[in-house]
N, C-alpha and C positions, 0 to 999 in steps of 0.2 A: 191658619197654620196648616201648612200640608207636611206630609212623612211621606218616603220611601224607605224600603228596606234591601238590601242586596246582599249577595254569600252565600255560601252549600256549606253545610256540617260539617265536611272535613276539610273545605277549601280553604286558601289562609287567612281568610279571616271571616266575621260579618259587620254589613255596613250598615249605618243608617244616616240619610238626610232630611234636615226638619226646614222647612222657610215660613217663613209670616214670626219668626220667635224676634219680641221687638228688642231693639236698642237699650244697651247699663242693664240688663237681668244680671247678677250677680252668677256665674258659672263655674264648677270647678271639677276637676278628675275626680276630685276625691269623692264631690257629693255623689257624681254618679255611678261611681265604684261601689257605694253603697249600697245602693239599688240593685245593682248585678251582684253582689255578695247573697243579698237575703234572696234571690231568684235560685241559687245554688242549694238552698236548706234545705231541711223537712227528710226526715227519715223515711227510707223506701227510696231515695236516687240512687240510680247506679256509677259504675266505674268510674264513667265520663266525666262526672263532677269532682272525684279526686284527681283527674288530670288537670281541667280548667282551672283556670285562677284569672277569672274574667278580670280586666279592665280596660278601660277605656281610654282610646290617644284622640284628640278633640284635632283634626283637620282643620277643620276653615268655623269661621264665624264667631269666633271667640279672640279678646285682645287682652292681655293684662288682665284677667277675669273677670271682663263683662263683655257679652254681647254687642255684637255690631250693627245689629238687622240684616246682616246676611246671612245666605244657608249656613247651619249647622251642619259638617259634615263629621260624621263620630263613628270610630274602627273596633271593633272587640276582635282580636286575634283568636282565632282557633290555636291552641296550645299540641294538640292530637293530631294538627295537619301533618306535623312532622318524618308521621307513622304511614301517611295516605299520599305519599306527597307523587309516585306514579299513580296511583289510581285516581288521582285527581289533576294532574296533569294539564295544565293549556295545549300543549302540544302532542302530537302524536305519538304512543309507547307501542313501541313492537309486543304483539302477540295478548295486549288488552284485553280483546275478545273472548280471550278463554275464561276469563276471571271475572262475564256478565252474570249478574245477578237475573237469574230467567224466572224464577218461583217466588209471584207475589205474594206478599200475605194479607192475609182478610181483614180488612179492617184500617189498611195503610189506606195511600195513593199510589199504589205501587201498580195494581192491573188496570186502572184507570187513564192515569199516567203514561202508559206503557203504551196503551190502544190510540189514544187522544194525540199523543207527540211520533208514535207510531216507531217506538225503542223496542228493543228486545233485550237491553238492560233497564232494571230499576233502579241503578244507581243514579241514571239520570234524571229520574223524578223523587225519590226518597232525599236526595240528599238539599235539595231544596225546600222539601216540603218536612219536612226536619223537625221540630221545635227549638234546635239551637236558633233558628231565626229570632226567636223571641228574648235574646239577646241583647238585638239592636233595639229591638220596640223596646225594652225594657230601661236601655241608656236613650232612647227618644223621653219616655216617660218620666225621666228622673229628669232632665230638661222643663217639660210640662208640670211639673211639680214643684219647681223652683217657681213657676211663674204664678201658680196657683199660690204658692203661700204668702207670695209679696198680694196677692187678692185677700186673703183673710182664709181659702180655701184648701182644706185639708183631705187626702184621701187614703183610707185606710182599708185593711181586708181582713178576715179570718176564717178556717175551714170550718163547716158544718156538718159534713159528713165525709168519711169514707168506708167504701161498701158499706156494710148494710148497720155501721155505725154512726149514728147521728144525734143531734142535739136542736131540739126547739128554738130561732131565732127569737129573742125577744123582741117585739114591739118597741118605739124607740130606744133603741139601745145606744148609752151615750156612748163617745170616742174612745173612752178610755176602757171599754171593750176589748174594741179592737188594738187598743194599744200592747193588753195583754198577749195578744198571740203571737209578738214577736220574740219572745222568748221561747216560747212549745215548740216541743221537734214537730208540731203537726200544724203549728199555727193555727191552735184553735184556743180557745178565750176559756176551756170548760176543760180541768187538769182531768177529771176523771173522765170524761170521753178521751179524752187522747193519748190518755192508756191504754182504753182498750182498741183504739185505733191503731196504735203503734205495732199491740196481739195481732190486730187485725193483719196487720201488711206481715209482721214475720210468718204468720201462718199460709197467705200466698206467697209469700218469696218459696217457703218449701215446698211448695206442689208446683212451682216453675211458671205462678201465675201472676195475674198483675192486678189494682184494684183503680178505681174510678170514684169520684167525689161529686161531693159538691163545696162550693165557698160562695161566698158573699163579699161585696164591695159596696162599700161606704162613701160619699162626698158631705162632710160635713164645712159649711160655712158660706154655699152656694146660696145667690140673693136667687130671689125672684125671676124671671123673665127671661132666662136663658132658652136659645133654641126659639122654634114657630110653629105657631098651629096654621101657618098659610100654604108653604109647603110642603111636601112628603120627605121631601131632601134635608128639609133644615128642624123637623122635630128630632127634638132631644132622646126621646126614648128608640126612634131608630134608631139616632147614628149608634148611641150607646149598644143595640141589640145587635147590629151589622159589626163592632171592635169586638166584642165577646166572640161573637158566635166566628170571628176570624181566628179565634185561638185555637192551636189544633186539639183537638179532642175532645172542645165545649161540642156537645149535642141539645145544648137543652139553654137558655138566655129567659128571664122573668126581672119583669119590672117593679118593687114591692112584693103585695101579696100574690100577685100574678098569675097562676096559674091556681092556687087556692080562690083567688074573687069570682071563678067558675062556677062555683059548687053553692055559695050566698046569697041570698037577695041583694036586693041594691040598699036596701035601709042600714045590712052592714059591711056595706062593702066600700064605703064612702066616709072620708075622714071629715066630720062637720067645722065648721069656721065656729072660733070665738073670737071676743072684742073687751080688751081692756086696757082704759088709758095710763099710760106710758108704758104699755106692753105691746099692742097694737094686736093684730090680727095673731091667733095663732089655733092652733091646733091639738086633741086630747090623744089624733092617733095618726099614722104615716102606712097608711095601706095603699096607697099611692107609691108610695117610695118615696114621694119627690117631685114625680112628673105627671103632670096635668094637662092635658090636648096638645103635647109635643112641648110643653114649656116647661121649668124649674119653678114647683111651688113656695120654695122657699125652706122647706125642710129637707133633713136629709137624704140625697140619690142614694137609694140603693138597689144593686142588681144583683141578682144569686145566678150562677151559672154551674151549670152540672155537665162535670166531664166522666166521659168514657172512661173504662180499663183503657191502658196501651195496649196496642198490638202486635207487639214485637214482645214474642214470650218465648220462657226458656225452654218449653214443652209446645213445639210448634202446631200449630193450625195445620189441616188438610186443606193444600191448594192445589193449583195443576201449574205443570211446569211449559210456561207458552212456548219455550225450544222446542219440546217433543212430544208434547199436549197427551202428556199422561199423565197421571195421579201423583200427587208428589206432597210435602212437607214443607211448610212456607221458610225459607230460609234463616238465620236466626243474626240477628245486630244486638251489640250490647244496648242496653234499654235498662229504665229503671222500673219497679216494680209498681209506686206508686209516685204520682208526681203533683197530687189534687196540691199541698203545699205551694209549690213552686208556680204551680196555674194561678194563684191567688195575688203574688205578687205581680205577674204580668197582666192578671185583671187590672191593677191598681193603675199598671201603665196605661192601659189600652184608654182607662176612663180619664185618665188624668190628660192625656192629647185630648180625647173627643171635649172635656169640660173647658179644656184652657183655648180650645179652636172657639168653643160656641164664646165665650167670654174674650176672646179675641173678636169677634164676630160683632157683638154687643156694646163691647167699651175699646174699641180696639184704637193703638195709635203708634206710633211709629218708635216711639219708644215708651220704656215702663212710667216715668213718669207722667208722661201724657196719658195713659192706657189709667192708671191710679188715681188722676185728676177727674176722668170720666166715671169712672165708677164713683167714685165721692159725690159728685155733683147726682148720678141715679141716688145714689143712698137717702142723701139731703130730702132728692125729689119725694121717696116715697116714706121716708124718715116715721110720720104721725101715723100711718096704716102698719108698716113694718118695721120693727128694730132686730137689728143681727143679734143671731145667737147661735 
């Protein structure tokens, strides 16, 4: 399965194309409306999200609702283009220039952008590097998620911290976890942290500031043997660490205990194997996550990814203004204050393509029931060593 994604934040719309999604996947607006619905939650978004009323118009690839095996092509309208619609303009607008955004802010792609494409507006790189992008990936992923759960494969997320408010992951934690956090304005699993998280974000909203998290994402149902430990390209925990760390404002991607199995010896840093018949192979702990020399061990993937504050805040950053390269105030865009919520859902995407490519990859066929036939036939194969749970 490949994705592209296409669209600027206030252009009219954003796009995404998915290929390799096979034949009869059952597909519908609605399911993936849903997904874009929970991407808009979590207290601490700004304005932008009482404008949007994301949904999806399904282009190409879909017939009577199901899948054809050709590209998915799927549209989320910007709603706000409305407001931008000369500043964003295909064509040429008299007198544009005056109204370039010259004063990057610290912490965008805005002076980056600026030097590399060689603009002396930032609208031309802010508006692509945007997080409304994450839109499209988001209705890709609700696609990817369809095809996972005709697999037996379920992926879920909840937040673990924002600033400097946090909660202890537990050690296998079952699904219904993470089921809870779809109800919390913070989508976290833990009522009394997320009160004081929600403290948390009001008390930056008033000082003009913004706050940064972390969350965690879950694959529960995934067999065995997903992904390779032959090449660098096709292990599991890359492609996973490469989609996270693609989201804007992940700084920080962990596989399991991750960056905790630093500080351990290896005696406990290593989930031991047990053996019981008609249990088969299993496990007392998942500090692994899941993944083993680039493969899917059989238990739960999960990845914690820690994102930044935003940088677009109501009390601006000192930058320089690349027009007249003196001291300046980094210019100010509606922005939310905190968005670790919203980041958690588009993890769920980001991992549910890379799982449903590698499981494409693995049992893959031209359409689902053939793709369902091979996987049965693995399960069968390894049935007496491994049984799903």
């Amino acid at each position: 399965m490949r994705m592209l994604t296409g669209g600027e934040s206030h252009g009219p719309a954003v796009v995404a194309i998915i290929d390799g999604v096979p034949a009869m996947l059952p597909v519908s607006a609605a399911h993936i409306d849903r997904d874009l619905a929970r991407r808009q939650v979590g207290h601490g978004r700004g304005a932008r999200m009482r404008i949007e009323q994301d949904h999806v118009r399904i282009l190409s690839g879909v017939r009577h609702g199901r899948t054809m095996g050709s590209p998915l092509t799927l549209l989320v309208e910007n709603l706000d283009h409305e407001k931008w619609k000369d500043v964003m303009s295909a064509e040429p607008v008299p007198g544009s220039d005056s109204r370039a955004e010259t004063k990057p802010r610290p912490g965008h792609g805005d002076m980056a952008g600026m030097l590399k494409y060689w603009t002396m507006d930032a609208r031309d790189i802010l508006e692509r590097a945007s997080a409304r992008e994450t839109a499209a990936r988001v209705a890709a992923g609700a696609v990817a998620r369809v095809l996972l759960a005709e697999l037996g494969v379920n992926v879920r997320s909840r937040v673990l911290a924002v600033g400097p408010v946090a909660v202890e992951p537990a050690d296998m934690a079952g699904e219904e976890e993470y089921l809870r956090a779809d109800a919390d304005p913070m989508r976290c699993s833990d009522s009394a942290a997320s009160g004081r998280m929600v403290e948390e974000v009001d008390r930056a909203a008033g000082d003009g500031d913004s706050l940064g998290g972390l969350f965690e994402v879950a694959v529960f149902g995934a067999p065995p043997g997903l992904g390779s430990h032959a090449q660098s390209d096709r292990r599991l925990d890359a492609r996973l660490c490469a989609a996270f760390a693609s989201i804007p404002a992940i700084k920080g991607v962990e596989i399991g205990d991750g960056f905790g199995l630093a500080g351990v010896r290896g005696s406990g840093a290593h989930d031991e194997l047990f053996f019981e018949a008609g249990r088969g192979l299993y496990r007392k702990t998942n500090r692994a996550g899941g993944i083993e020399a680039g493969m899917s061990n059989g238990e739960p993937i999960v990845v914690r990814a820690a994102m930044k504050p935003i940088p677009t805040l109501a009390s601006p950053l000192a930058t320089v203004d690349l027009a007249l390269l003196n001291a300046a105030r980094a210019f100010k865009e509606r922005a939310d204050v905190c968005a670790v919520p919203a980041a958690s859902v588009v993890g769920e995407a980001v991992a549910a393509l890379v799982i449903a490519d590698a499981a494409q990859e693995k049992f893959g066929g031209d359409s689902l029931g053939e793709m369902k036939r091979n996987l049965a036939g693995y399960l069968d194969q390894i049935g007496d060593l491994w049984k799903r749970r």
